[in-house]
C-alpha positions as CSV (number, residue, x, y, z in Angstrom):
1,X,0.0,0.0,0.0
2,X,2.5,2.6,1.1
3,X,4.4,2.0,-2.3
4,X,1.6,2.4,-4.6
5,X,0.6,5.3,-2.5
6,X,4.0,7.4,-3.1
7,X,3.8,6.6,-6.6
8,X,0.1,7.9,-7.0
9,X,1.7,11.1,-4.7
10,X,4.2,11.9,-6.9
11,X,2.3,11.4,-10.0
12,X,-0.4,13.7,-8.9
13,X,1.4,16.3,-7.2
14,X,5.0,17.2,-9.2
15,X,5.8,19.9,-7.3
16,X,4.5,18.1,-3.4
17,X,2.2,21.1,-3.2
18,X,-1.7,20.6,-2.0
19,X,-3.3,22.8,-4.8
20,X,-0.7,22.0,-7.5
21,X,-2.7,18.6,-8.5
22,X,-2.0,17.4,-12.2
23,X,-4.7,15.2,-13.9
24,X,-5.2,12.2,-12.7
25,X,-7.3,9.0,-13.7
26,X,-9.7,8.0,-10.7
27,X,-12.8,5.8,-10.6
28,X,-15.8,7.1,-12.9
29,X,-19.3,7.6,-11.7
30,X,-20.8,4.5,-13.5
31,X,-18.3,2.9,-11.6
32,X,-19.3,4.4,-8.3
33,X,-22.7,3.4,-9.1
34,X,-21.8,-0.1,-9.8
35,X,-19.7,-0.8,-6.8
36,X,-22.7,1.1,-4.4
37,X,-25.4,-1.6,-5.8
38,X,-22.8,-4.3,-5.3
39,X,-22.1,-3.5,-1.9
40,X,-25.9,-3.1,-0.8
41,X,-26.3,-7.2,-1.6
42,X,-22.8,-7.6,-0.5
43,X,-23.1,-5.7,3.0
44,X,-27.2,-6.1,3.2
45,X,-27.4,-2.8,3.8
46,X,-29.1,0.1,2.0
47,X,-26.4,2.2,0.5
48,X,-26.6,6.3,-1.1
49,X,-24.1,7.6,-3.2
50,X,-23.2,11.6,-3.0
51,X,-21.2,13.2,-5.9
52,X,-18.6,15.4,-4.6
53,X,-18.9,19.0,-4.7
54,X,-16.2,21.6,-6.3
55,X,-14.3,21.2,-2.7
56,X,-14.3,17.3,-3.0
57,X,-12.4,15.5,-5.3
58,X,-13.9,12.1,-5.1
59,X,-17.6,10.8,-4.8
60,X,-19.2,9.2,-1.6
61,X,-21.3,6.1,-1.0
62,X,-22.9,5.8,2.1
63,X,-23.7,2.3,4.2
64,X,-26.3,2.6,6.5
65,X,-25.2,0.5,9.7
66,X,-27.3,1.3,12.3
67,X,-30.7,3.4,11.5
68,X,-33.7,2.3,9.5
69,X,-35.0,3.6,6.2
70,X,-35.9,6.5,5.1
71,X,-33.1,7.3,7.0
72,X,-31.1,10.8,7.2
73,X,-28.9,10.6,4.1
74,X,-31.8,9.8,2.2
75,X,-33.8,12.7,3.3
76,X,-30.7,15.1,2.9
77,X,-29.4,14.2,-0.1
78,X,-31.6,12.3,-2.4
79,X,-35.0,14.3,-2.1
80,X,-36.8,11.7,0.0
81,X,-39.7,13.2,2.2
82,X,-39.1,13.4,5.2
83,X,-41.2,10.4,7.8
84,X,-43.6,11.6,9.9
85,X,-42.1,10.3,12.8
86,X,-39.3,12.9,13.2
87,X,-40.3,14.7,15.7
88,X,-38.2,17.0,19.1
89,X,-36.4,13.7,19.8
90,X,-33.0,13.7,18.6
91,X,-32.0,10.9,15.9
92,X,-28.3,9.6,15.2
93,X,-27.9,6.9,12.6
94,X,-24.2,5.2,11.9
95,X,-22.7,4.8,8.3
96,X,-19.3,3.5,7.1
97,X,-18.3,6.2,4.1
98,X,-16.4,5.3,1.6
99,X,-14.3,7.9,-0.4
100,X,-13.7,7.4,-3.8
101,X,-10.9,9.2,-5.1
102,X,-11.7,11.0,-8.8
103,X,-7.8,11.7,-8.7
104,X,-6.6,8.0,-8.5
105,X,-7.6,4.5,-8.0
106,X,-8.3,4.6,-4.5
107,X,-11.1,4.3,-1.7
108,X,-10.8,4.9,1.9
109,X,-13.4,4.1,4.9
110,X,-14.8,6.6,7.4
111,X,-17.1,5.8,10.1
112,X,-19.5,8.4,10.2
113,X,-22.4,9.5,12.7
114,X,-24.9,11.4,11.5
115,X,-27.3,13.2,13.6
116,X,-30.8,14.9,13.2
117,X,-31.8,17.8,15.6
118,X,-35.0,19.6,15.6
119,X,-35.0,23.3,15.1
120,X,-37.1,26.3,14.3
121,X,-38.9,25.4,10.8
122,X,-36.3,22.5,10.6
123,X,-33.5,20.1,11.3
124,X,-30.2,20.5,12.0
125,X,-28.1,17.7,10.6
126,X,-24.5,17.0,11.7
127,X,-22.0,15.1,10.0
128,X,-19.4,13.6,12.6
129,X,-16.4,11.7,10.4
130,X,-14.0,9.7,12.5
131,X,-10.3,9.1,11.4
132,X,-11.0,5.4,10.2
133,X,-13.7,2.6,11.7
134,X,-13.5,2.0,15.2
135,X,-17.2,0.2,16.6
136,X,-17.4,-3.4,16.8
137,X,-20.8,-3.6,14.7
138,X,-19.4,-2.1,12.1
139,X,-16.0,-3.7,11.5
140,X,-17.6,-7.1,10.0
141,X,-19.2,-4.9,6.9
142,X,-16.1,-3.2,6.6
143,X,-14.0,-6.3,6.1
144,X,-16.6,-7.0,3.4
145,X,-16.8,-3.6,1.4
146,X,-12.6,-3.9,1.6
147,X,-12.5,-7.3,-0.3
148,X,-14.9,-6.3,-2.5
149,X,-12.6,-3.2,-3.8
150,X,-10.3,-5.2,-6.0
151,X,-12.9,-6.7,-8.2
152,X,-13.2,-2.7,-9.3
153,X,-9.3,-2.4,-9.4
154,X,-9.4,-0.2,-6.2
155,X,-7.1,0.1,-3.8
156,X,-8.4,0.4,-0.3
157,X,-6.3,2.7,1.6
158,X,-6.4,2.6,5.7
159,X,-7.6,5.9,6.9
160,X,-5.6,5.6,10.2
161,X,-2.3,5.5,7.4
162,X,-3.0,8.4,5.7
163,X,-4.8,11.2,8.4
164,X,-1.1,12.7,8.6
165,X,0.4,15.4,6.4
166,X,3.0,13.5,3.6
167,X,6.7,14.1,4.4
168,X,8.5,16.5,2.2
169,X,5.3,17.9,1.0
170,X,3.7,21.7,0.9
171,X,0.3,22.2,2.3
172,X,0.4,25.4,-0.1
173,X,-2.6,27.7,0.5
174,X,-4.3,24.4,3.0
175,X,-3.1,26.6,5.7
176,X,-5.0,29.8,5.1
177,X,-7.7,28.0,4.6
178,X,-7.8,25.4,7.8
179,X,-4.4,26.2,9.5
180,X,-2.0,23.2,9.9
181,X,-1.3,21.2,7.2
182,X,-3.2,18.7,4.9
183,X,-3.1,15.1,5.4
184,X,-2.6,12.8,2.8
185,X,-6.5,12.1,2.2
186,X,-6.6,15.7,1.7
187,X,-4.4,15.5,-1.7
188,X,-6.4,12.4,-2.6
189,X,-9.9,12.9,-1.4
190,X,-11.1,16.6,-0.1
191,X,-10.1,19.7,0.8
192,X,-11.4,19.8,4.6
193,X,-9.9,18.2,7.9
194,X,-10.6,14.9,7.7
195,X,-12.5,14.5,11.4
196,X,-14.2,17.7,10.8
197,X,-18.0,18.3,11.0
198,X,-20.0,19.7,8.7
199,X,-24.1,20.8,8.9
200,X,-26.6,20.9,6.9
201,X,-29.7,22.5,7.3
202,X,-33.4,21.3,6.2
203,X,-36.3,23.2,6.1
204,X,-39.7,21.7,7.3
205,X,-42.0,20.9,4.2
């Protein structure tokens, strides 16, 4: 792993400064697609697939671990009304996210919480990454979606090996924006800290 990954470093980034990316050949949406239906059978589990924004330069597929359908991600991302059921009560809901580099030929796995809090005409929703899969319920689906990988010629990359900046290498203009410097999913995946939580916000119909 840590060879192939300094080879797809060095190819992407000829001058080993975040920002100064050349083209790169990642995984295709169709693709994406593909390996999101394959892992629903594979994990039995419902799984959503988000395309990365301008910030985010790889896609994201979503396994829903612990919740129940329509769940959050659904609600939030795909246009799926919202149950009837949500109500004050809090709701959190657990996902394993896999990355999926546009840049290379790579994947990593994040454990992700997600969490749903009632406000004033809506919900809050919080997105709570973790630097790699930690929960016991979790880690028998994630040794499934990693053997799964190679039949799409992806390389799973441990997100425990790569939440710390490169050696050698600039974080360029990652510091103005975040302070610090980038970790190596940050020249592969997205731009922002990779534990860092992001919020949405949902208006009531």
């Amino acid at each position: 792993m840590f060879a192939a990954l300094d080879r797809t470093l060095a190819s992407l980034y000829p001058t080993r400064t975040w920002g100064e990316d050349a083209p790169g050949e990642g995984v295709s949406p169709d693709e994406v697609a593909a390996l999101a239906d394959e892992l629903a059978v594979a994990l039995d589990a419902a799984t959503f697939v988000r395309p990365g924004d301008d910030d985010e330069a790889c896609d994201f597929i979503y396994v829903l671990c612990l919740g129940r359908p329509p769940c959050i991600v659904a609600v939030r991302d795909h246009g799926v009304p919202a149950p009837a059921e949500w109500g004050d009560t809090p709701i959190s809901e657990l996902y394993l996210r896999v990355c999926v580099s546009q840049r290379a030929r790579v994947a990593g796995v994040q454990q992700v919480a997600v969490e749903l809090v009632r406000g004033e005409d809506g919900y809050a929703i919080h997105e709570r990454p973790r630097a790699g899969v930690y929960d016991a319920p979790l880690l028998k689906r994630m040794q499934k979606l990693v053997a799964t990988l190679p039949a799409y010629d992806i390389l799973h990359l441990d997100f425990g090996e790569i939440a710390h900046a490169p050696p050698g290498f600039d974080g360029g203009p990652w510091a103005d924006r975040f302070g610090g410097q980038p970790a190596i999913a940050n020249y592969l995946f997205y731009a922002q800290p990779t534990t860092m939580v992001a919020t949405t916000w949902l208006p009531s119909p």
